[in-house]
C-alpha positions in Angstrom: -2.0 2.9 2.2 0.8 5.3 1.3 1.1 5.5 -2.4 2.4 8.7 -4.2 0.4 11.0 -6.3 0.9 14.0 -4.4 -2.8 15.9 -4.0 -2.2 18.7 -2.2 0.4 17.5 0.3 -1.4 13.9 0.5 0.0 10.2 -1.4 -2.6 9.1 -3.7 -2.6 6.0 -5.2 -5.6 3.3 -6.7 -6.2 -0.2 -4.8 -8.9 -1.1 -7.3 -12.5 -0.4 -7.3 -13.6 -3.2 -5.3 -10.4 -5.2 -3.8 -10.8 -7.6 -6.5 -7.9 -9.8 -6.6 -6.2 -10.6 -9.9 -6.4 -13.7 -11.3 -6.1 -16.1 -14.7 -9.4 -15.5 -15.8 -9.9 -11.7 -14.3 -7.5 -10.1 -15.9 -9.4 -7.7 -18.2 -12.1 -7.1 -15.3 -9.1 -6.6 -13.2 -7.7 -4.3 -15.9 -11.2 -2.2 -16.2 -11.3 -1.6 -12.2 -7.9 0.2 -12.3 -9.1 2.3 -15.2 -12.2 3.6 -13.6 -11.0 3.8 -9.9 -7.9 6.2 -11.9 -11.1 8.3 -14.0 -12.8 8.8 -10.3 -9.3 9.4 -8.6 -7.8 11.8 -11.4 -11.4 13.7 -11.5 -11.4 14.4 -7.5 -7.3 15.3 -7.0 -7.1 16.8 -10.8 -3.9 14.5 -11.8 -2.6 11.8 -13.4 -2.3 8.2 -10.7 0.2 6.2 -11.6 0.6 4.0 -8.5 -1.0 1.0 -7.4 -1.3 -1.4 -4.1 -2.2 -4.6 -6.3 -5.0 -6.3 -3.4 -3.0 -9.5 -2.0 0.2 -8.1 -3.8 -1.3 -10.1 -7.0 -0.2 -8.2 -10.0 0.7 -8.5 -14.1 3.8 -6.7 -15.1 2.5 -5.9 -18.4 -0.2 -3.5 -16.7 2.9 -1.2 -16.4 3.2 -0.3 -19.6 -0.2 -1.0 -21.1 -1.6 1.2 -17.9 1.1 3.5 -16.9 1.0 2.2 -13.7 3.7 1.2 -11.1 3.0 -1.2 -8.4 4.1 -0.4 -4.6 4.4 -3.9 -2.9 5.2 -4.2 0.8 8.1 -6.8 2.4 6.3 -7.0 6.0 2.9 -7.9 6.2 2.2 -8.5 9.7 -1.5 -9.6 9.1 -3.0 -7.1 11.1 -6.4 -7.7 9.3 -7.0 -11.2 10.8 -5.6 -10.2 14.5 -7.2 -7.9 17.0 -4.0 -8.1 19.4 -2.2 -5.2 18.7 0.7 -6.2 21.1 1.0 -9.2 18.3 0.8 -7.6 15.4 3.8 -4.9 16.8 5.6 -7.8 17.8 5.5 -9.4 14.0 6.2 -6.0 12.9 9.4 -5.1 15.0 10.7 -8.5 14.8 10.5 -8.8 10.8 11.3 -5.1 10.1 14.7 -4.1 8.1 16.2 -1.2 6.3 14.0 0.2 3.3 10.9 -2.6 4.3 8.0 -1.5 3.2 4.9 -2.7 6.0 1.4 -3.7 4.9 -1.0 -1.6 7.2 -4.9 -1.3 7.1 -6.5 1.5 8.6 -10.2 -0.3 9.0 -9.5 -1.9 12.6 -8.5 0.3 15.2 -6.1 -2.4 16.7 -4.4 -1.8 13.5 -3.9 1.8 14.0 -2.9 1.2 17.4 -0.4 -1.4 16.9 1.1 1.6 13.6 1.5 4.3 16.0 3.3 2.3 18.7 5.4 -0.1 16.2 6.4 3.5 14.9 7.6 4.7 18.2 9.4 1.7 19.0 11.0 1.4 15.7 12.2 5.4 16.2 13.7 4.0 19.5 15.6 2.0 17.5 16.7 4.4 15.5 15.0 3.6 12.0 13.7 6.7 10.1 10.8 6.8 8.1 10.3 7.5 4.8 7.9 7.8 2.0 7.6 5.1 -0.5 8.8 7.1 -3.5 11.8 7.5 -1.2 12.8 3.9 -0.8 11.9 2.9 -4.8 13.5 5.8 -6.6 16.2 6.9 -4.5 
C-alpha cells in the first residue's frame, strides 16, 4: 500500500485496525478503528496520518473532515488476492492500465509481488513512468 505520510523516506498511511469494511450499521466502529490504528501509527513514525486505503474502497466522505483524513482509492484492481497466476494478474494489469491509474496491490502472496515487479517492467517498456500517489492527486 503506498499512502503518503512521509516517515523517514517511507509512505505511511492507515488501512484500519482490522480490514473492517464500512458499512450502514458500522460506521462509528468503523470510525473508532481509524482513530486508534492513527494513535498507534502517529506514536511509532512521530506524525500526524492523514491518508487512508478505505478496505474494499468502502468509504464516508464526511470522515474527511470529521477525521482529517483523505482517502487514496485505486482505478485498477487486478484481483491479485483471489489468483495465484501471476501471468494473469499482469495481464489484467497491463491491459486495464492508463495515465495517472492508481493499481490495487497486496503484498501477502508472493505471486502478487511477482506479477508488481514484472507488470512494472513491462509497463516502463511502454514507456509509463511511475509516480507516487501524492503525485497523481495533488499535482
Amino acid at each position: 500500500m503506498y499512502v503518503l505520510t512521509r516517515a523517514e523516506g517511507h509512505l505511511i498511511g492507515n488501512h484500519t485496525y482490522s480490514h473492517i469494511q464500512l458499512r450502514k450499521g458500522n460506521r462509528e466502529i468503523f470510525k473508532e478503528e481509524l482513530i486508534k490504528t492513527n494513535e498507534i501509527l502517529e506514536e511509532i513514525i512521530g506524525q500526524e496520518v492523514v491518508y487512508v486505503r478505505p478496505p474494499y474502497g468502502s468509504w464516508d466522505k464526511s470522515f474527511e473532515q470529521e477525521l482529517n483524513m483523505f482517502p487514496v482509492l485505486w482505478t485498477v484492481d487486478p484481483l491479485d488476492w483471489c489468483s495465484r497466476d501471476a501471468d494473469c494478474i499482469i495481464q489484467k494489469i497491463v491491459s486495464k492500465v492508463e495515465e495517472n491509474d492508481i493499481i490495487l496491490m497486496h503484498d501477502y502472496y508472493e505471486t502478487s509481488v511477482e506479477a508488481a515487479l514484472r507488470a512494472v517492467d513491462e509497463l516502463l517498456e511502454e514507456g509509463y513512468t511511475f509516480v507516487t500517489v501524492e503525485e497523481i492527486l495533488f499535482d
